[in-house]
N, C-alpha and C positions, 0 to 999 in steps of 0.2 A: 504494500500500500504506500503509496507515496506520499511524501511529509504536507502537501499538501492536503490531500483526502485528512491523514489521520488530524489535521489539526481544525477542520472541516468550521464549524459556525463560529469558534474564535478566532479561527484566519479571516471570514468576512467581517466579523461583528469590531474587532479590534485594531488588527494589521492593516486591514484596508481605511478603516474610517479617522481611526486617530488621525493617522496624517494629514489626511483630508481635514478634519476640526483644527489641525494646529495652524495649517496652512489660512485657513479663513479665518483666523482669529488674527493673524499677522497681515491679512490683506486689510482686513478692516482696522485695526489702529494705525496702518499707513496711510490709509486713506483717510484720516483721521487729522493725521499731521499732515496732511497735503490741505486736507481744510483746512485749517487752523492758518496757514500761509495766507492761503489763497483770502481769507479771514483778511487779517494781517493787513494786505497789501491793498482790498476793495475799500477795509476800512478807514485806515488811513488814507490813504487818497482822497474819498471821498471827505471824509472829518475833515480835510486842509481844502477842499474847495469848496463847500458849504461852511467851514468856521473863517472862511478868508477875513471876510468883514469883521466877524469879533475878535478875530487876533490883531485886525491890524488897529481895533480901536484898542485894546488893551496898550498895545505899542504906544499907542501917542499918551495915555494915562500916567503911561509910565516915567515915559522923556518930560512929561509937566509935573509929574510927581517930585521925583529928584534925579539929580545929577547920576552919571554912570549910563553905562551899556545897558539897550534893551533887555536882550537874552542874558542868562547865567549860563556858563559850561562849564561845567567840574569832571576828572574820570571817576569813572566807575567801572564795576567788577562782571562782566557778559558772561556769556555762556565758558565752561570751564577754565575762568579764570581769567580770560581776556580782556585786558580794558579795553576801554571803547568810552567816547564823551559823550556826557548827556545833556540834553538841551531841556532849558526851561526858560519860561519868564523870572525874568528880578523881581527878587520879594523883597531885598534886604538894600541895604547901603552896602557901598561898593569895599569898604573895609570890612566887609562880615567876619569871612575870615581870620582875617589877625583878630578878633575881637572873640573870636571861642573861647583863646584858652580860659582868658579872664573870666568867664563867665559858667565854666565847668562846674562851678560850687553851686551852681545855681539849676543845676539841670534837673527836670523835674521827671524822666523817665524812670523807671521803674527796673532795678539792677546797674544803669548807669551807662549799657551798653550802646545805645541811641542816645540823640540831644535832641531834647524836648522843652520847650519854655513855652507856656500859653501867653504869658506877656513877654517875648523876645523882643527886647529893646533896639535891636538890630532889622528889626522887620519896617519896612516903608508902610506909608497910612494905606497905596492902592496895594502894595504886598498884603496887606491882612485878609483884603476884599477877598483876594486870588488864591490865597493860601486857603478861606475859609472855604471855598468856591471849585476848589483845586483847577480852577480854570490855568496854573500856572504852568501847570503838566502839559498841556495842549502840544507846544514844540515838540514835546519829544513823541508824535505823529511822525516827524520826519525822523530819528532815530527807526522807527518802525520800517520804513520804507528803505533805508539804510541797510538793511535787516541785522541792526545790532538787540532791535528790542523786537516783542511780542506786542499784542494790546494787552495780553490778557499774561499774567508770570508772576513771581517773584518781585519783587520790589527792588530793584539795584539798589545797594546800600552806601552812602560814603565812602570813604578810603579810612575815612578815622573809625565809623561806625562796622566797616568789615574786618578791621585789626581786630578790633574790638570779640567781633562776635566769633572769627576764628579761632582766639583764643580762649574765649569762652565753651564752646562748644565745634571743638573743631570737625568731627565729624558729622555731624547736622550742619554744619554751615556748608562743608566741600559737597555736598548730595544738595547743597542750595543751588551750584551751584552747573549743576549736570543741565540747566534744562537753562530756555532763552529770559534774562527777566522783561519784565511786564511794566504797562503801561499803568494798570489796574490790578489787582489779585484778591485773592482771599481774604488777607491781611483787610484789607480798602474797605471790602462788605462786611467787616466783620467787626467794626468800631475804629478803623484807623489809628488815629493817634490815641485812643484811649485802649489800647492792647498792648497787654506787656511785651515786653523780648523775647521773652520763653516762648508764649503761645505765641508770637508771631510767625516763632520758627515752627513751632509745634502744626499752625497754618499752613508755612508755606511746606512741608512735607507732607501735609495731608494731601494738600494739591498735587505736589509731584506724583503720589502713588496712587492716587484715583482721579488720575487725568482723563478727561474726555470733551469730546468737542461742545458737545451739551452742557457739561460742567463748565465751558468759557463762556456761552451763549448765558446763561444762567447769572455769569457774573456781572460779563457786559452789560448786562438789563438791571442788576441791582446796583451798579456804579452809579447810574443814570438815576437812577429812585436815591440814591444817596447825595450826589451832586447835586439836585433839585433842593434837598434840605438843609445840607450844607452840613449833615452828623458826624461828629466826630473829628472835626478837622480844625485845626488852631497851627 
């Protein structure tokens, strides 16, 4: 009898079909991440030619608010560890910067690992608007299109705030850092600035390992319910 016969309804039921389920399982979270691009690329686009007019009033806010450069560009930490610059509107006066250290006693995040101040003396009057607004984020659309960012990821953190947290928790932060960061995430819908450090990471690994294209779709739509309200954001 041949090894086929004797092994007869678990050669069809198993041999044959596993591979086949493992295969479709791997077709579809490719196709998954080729949405998520394709995401990516329609949405942004389109967010920079329908938000043209609110960016470019924000711009002129800003040049009458105070002195300094429209845009902020700081680096930050992409996809395994590459920097890459991120673009945003100016919230702060143009010294912000050098004006951290002095004010590290005063940080009001929780562990110490982020810098959080609800009254940051260093924020401009139309910075608060935009900060509370996150309309500030908006530039980094074109990061997206770049394909350094996602919409939808991780949070790119500081240089100071990612020393920080690698050494805080080095392996949760290096699994932060497998996947593209984000425009919006978890973290965002999930109380923003009023989430600790721990559960931020604790967030953005939950994201990592139950990624799905529905799960950005889902968050996209609650960014939007957030940003309307303006929760959580200082």
């Amino acid at each position: 009898m041949s090894t086929h016969k004797r092994l007869g309804i678990f050669s069809s039921a198993v041999w044959d079909k596993a591979p086949v389920l493992e295969v479709r399982e791997s077709w579809s979270y490719t196709a998954q991440l080729i949405g998520k691009r394709v995401i990516d690329f329609i949405g942004a686009g389109l967010g920079l030619l329908f938000l043209s007019p609110l960016m470019l009033g924000i711009a002129l806010l800003i040049r009458l608010d105070s002195q300094g450069p429209i845009f902020f560009c700081q680096p930050r930490l992409g996809r395994g560890g590459k920097p890459f610059i991120v673009w945003k509107f100016r919230t702060m006066e143009v010294n912000a910067e050098k004006r951290l250290q002095e004010l590290e006693q005063l940080n009001e995040s929780e562990g110490g690992v982020l810098f959080k101040m609800k009254e940051d003396p260093r924020v401009t009057r139309i910075g608060k608007f935009l900060r509370r607004t996150s309309l500030d984020e908006l530039p980094q659309l074109f990061n997206v299109l770049q394909g350094h960012m996602s919409l939808v990821g991780p949070r790119p953190l500081q240089l100071r705030d990612s020393d920080l947290a690698s050494k805080a928790n080095p392996d949760v932060f290096a699994k932060r850092l497998t996947v593209m960061p984000g425009v919006t995430g978890l973290w965002q819908v999930s109380g923003r600035s009023e989430v600790a450090f721990d559960h931020m990471l604790h967030l953005d690994i939950h994201y990592i390992e139950h990624w799905s294209l529905l799960l950005d779709l889902r968050i996209i739509w609650r960014t939007i319910q957030i940003v309307v309200t303006s929760k959580g954001a200082y």
